[in-house]
Every structure is written in C-alpha cells, then in structure tokens.
N, C-alpha and C positions, 0 to 999 in steps of 0.2 A: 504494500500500500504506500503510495507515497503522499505528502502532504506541503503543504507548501510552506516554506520557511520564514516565520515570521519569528518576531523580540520573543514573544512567550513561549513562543518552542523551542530557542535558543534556551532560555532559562529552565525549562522542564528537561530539556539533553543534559544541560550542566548538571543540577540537583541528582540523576540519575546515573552520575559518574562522566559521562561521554565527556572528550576533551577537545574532538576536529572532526569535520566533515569533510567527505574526501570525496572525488571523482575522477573519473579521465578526464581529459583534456576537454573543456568546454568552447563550444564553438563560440564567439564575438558576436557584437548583434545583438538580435532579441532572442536568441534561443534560450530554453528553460534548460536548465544544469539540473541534475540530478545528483544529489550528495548523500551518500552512505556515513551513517555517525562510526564513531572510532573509539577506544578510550585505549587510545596511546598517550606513554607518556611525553609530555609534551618537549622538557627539556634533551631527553632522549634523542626524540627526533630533530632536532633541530641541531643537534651537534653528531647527528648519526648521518648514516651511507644516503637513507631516502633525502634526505635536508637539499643533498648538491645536486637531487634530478630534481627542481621543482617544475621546469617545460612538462612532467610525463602524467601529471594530475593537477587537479584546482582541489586548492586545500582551505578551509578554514579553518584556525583554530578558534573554540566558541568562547573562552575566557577575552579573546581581542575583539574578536564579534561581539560582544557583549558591549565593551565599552566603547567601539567606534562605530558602530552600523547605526543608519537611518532604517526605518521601515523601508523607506524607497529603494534602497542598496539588497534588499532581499528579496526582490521581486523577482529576478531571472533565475530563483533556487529553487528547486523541491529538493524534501528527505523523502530515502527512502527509509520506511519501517516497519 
C-alpha cells in the first residue's frame, strides 16, 4: 500500500523507529517517487560504502525531513507500507 508522504507521516515513521526513506533513482519533473522507510542507522550510513553512491537512490533521512521540509516539498513522494 502506499501513501503519500506528508509532516505527520514523517513523525509517525520517526516514533516507530524508521530513520530514511529510500528509492531508486527518481525521475525530475512531476513524477511521484516512491520511498520504502529504512531504520538504518543513520551515522553509519553516512560514513559507510552506500554514503559515496548517493547518484544510485533518493534518500531521505526523516530526522532532516522533519526539520527542513514544507508540506509542499513532499508532494512528489509516496511511502510504500
């Protein structure tokens, strides 16, 4: 099922551990992204092997989402769940 990604479903992944949303490569445009939730750790990743291919998926992590995103900036997402 997927759902489309807004502020409160950001905080309900958070609360339920999740830490990034991840996908392949999102096309540019208006297309809708599709992002599978994760709970990797976050420092991990970011100093780990996935960090230096970020070209091969669209990642968010939800703790930055959280405190930089508009509503409007979440409009080209769905989760899948």
């Amino acid at each position: 099922m997927e759902q489309q990604l807004t502020i409160p479903l950001l905080k309900q992944l958070h609360a339920e551990g999740y830490t990034m949303l991840v996908s392949e490569p999102c096309a540019g445009g208006g297309e809708t992204c599709t992002l599978t939730p994760q709970k990797w750790d976050v420092e991990e990743f970011i100093t780990g092997d996935l960090a230096k291919k970020p070209e091969d998926f669209e990642l968010l992590i939800i703790e930055d989402a959280l405190l930089d995103c508009a509503a409007r900036d979440l409009d080209r997402f769905k989760v899948a769940l």
